[in-house]
C-alpha positions as CSV (number, residue, x, y, z in Angstrom):
1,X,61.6,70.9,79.2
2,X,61.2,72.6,82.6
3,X,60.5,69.4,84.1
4,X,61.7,68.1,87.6
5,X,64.7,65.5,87.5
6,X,67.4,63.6,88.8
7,X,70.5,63.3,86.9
8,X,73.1,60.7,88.1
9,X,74.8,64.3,88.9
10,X,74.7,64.9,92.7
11,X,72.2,67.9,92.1
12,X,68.8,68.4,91.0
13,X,67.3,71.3,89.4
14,X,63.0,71.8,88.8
15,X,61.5,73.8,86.0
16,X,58.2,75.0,85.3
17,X,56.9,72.0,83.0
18,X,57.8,69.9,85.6
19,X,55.1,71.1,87.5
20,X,52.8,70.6,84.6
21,X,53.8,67.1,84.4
22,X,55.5,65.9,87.4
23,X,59.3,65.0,85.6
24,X,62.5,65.8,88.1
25,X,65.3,68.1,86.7
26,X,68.8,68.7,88.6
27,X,69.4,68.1,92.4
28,X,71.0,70.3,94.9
29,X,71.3,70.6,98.4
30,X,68.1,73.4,99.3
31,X,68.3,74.9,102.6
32,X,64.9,74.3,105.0
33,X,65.1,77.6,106.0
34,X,60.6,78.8,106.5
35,X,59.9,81.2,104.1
36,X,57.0,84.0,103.5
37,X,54.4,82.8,100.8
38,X,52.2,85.9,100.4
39,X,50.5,84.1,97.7
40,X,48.9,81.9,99.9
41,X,46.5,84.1,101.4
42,X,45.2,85.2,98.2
43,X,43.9,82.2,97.1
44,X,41.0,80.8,99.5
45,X,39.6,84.3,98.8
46,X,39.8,84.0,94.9
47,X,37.8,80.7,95.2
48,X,35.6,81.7,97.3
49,X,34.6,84.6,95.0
50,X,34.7,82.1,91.8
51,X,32.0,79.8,93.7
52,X,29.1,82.3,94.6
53,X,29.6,84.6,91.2
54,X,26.8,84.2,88.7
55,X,26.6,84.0,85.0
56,X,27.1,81.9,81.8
57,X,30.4,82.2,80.8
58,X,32.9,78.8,80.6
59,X,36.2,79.7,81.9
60,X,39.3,76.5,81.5
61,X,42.2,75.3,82.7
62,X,45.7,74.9,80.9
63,X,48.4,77.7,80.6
64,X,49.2,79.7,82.3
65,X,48.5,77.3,85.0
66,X,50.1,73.7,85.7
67,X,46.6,72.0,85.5
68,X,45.0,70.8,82.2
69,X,41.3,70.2,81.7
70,X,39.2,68.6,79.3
71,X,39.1,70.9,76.8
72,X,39.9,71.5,73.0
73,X,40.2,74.0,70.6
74,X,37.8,72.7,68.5
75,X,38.0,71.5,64.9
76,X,40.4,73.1,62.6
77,X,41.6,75.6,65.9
78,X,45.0,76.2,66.6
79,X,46.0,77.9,70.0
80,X,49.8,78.5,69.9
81,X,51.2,80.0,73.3
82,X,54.8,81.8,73.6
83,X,55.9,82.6,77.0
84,X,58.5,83.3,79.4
85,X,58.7,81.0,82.3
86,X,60.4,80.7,85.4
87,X,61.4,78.5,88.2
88,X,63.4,78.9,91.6
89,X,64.3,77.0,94.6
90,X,66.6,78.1,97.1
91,X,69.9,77.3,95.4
92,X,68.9,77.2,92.1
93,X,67.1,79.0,88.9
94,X,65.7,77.6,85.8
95,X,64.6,79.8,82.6
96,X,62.1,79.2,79.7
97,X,62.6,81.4,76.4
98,X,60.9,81.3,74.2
99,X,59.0,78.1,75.3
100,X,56.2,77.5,72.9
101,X,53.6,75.2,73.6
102,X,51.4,74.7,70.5
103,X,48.0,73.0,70.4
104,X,45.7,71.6,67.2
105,X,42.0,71.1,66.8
106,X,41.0,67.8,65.3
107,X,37.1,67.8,65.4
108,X,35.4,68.5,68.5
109,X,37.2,66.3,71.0
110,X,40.9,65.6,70.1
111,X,43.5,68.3,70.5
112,X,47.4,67.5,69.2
113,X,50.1,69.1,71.1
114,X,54.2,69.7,70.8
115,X,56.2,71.8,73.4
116,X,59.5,72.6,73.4
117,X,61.5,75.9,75.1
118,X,65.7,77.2,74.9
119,X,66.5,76.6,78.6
120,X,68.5,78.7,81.0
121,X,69.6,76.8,83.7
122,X,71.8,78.2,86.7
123,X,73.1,77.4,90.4
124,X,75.3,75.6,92.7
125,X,77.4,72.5,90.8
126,X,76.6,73.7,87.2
127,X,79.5,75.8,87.1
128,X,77.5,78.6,85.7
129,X,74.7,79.5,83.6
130,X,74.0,76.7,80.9
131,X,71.9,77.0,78.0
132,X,70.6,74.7,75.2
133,X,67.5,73.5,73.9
134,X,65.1,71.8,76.0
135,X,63.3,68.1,75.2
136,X,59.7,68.0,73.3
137,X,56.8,66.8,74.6
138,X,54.3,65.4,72.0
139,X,50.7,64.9,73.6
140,X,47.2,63.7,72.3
141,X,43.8,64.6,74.3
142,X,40.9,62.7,73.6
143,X,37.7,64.1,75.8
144,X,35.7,60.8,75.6
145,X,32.3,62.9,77.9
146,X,30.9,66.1,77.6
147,X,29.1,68.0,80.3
148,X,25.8,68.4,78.1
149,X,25.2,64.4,78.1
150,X,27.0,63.1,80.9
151,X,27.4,65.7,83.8
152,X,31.1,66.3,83.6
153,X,33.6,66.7,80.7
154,X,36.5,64.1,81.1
155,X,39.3,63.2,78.8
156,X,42.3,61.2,79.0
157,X,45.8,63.3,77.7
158,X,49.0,60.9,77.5
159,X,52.1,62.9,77.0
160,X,56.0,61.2,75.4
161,X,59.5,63.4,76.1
162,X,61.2,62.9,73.8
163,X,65.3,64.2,73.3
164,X,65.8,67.2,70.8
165,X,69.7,66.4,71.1
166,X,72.4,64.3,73.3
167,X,74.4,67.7,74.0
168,X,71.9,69.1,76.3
169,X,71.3,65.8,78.2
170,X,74.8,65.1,78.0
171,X,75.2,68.7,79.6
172,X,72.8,68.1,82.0
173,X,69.9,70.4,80.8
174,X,67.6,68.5,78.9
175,X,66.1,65.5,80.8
176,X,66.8,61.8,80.1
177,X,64.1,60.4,77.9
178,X,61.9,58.7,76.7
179,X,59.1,59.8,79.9
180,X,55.6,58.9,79.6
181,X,52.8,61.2,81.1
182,X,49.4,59.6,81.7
183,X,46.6,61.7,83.3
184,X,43.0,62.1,83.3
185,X,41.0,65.7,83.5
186,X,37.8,66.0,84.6
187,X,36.1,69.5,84.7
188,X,32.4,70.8,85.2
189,X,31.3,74.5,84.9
190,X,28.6,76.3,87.0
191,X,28.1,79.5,85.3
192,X,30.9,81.7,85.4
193,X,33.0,79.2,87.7
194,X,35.2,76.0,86.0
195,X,36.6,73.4,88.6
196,X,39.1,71.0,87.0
197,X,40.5,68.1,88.9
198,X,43.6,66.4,86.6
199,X,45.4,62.9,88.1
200,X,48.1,61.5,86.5
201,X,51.1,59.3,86.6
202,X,54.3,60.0,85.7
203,X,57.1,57.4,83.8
204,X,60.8,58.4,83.8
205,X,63.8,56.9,81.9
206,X,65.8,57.1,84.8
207,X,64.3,59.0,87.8
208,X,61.5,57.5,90.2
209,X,57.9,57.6,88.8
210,X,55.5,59.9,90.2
211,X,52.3,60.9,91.2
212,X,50.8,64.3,89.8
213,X,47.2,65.9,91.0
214,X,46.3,69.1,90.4
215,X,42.9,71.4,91.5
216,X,41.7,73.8,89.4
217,X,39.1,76.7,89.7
218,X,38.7,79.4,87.1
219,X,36.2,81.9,87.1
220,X,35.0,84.4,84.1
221,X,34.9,87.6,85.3
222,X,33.6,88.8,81.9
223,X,34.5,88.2,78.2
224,X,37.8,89.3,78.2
225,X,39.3,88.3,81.9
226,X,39.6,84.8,83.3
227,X,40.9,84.4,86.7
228,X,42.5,81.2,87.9
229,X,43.3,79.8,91.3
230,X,45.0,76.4,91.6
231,X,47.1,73.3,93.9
232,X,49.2,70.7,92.3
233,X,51.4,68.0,94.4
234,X,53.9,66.2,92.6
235,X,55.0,63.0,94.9
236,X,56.2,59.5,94.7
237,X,53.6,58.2,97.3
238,X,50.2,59.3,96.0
239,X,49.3,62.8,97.9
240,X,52.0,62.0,100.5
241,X,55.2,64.2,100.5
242,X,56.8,65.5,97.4
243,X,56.2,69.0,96.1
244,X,53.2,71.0,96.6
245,X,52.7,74.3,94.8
246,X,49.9,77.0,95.0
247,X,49.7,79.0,92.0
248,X,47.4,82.3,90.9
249,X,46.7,82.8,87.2
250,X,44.9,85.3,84.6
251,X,43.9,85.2,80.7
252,X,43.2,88.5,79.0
253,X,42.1,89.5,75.6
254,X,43.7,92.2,74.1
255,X,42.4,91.4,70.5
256,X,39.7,88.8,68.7
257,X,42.3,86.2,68.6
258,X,45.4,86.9,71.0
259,X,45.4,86.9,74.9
260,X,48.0,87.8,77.6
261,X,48.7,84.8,79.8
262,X,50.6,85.3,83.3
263,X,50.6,83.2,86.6
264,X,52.8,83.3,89.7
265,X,52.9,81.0,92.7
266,X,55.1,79.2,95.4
267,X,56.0,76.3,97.4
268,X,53.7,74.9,100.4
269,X,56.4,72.6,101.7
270,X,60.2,73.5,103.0
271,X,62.8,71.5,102.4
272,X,65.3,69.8,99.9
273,X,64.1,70.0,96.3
274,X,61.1,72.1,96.9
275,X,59.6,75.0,94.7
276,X,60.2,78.8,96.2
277,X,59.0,80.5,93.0
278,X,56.9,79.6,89.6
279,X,56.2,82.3,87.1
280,X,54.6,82.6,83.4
281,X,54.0,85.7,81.1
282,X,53.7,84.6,78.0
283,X,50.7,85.2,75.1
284,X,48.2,83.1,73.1
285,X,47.4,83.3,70.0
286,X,44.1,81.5,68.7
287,X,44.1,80.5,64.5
288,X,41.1,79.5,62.5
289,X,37.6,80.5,61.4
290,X,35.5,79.9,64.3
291,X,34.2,83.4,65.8
């Protein structure tokens, strides 16, 4: 799925659910060369504007951006999300499309989850552009505390990769499986602001396992705008190396029950393997009777 890996292949490749989960895609060889991040400077100013605004409003985490948070759609909901998304290092490029990500509602506090995308994979070693369905990832979110009675909202959200077909891992674009994906969101809202804090631990078939953290602020600027602001280290030693990406997000309503998701963001850290450029533009579409 977009996910990091290491194939026995002498490259590797990232992709955009990767970042969401931590998994390694292809390897090559990335130049270390220091690069402009534009994005950066954007960011401590978006959070520092989410953390003095007022209101009442309860802005989340989840896509557009890498991080999850506690939250559900609520019994009976269905939030299905369709999107474009995008991935690039220095020598190589991965592609989402469609990639549909699609979420269920089972009373108050579990949500059910499959993902699945047709991936576009190009760059040095791969002897062209490659294409072929990606793996799915089945997930189950239980949030076991709610702000309201104890003072945060946490949950716990394990996620399985599981194969859609040999051919694409044979071919080297869907990822090895099974992978197991165990984090932990914990989120608490001050008026218009969200922060979300998600730790996790990654499992892979055949790749190293991982550590994935991810901070999340979101701030409702009114009823049909959410701004996001986020940073998310993948690494094998907890906090200590690996990937680290800053990313910049937005959810708008266009109608009662469908909003425009987009987010773009970069690569803190130079060197082999690294992230140069994450993107998503996508939409959501929200099912069910709840106004």
């Amino acid at each position: 799925m977009m996910h990091y890996r290491v194939p026995s292949i002498l490259v590797e490749h990232r992709g955009y659910r990767a970042a969401r989960s931590g998994l390694r895609r292809f390897s090559y060889a990335v130049d270390e060369r220091p690069r402009a991040r534009p994005v950066v400077a954007a960011i401590p100013l978006m959070i520092a504007c989410c953390l003095i605004a007022p209101g009442n409003a309860r802005a989340q985490g989840g896509p557009p951006m890498l991080t999850d948070d506690p939250g559900t759609p609520g019994d009976g909901q269905w939030e299905i999300n369709t999107a474009l998304l995008e991935e690039r290092t220095s020598s190589a490029r991965d592609r989402s499309f469609p990639h549909v990500d699609i979420n269920c509602g089972l009373g108050e506090h579990i949500q059910l989850k499959y993902e699945t995308g047709y991936l576009f994979s190009d760059g040095p070693g791969s002897n062209g552009l490659k294409h072929d369905w990606d793996d799915s990832l089945l997930g189950l979110k239980w949030r076991f505390a709610d702000q309201d009675n104890a003072g945060v909202d946490l949950s716990v959200y394990p996620q399985l990769e599981l194969q859609n077909s040999h051919r694409s891992v044979r071919r080297g674009i869907a990822e090895p499986t099974p992978n197991l994906f165990l984090p932990i969101e914990v989120a608490h809202t001050f008026g218009r602001v969200t922060l979300v804090s998600e730790v996790g631990y990654q499992y892979s078939s055949e790749q190293a396992n991982e550590w994935v953290a991810g901070v999340l602020a979101a701030f409702e600027v009114s009823k049909r705008l959410e701004l996001m602001a986020e940073i998310r280290s993948i690494s094998e030693n907890f906090l200590n190396g690996g990937d680290l990406i800053m990313n910049l997000g937005m959810r708008l309503e266009v109608a009662a029950k469908l909003k425009i998701l987009a987010a773009a963001g970069t690569g803190l850290r130079s060197g082999p393997d690294t992230t140069r450029f994450i993107g998503y533009l996508g939409f959501q579409l929200v099912l069910g009777n709840r106004q």
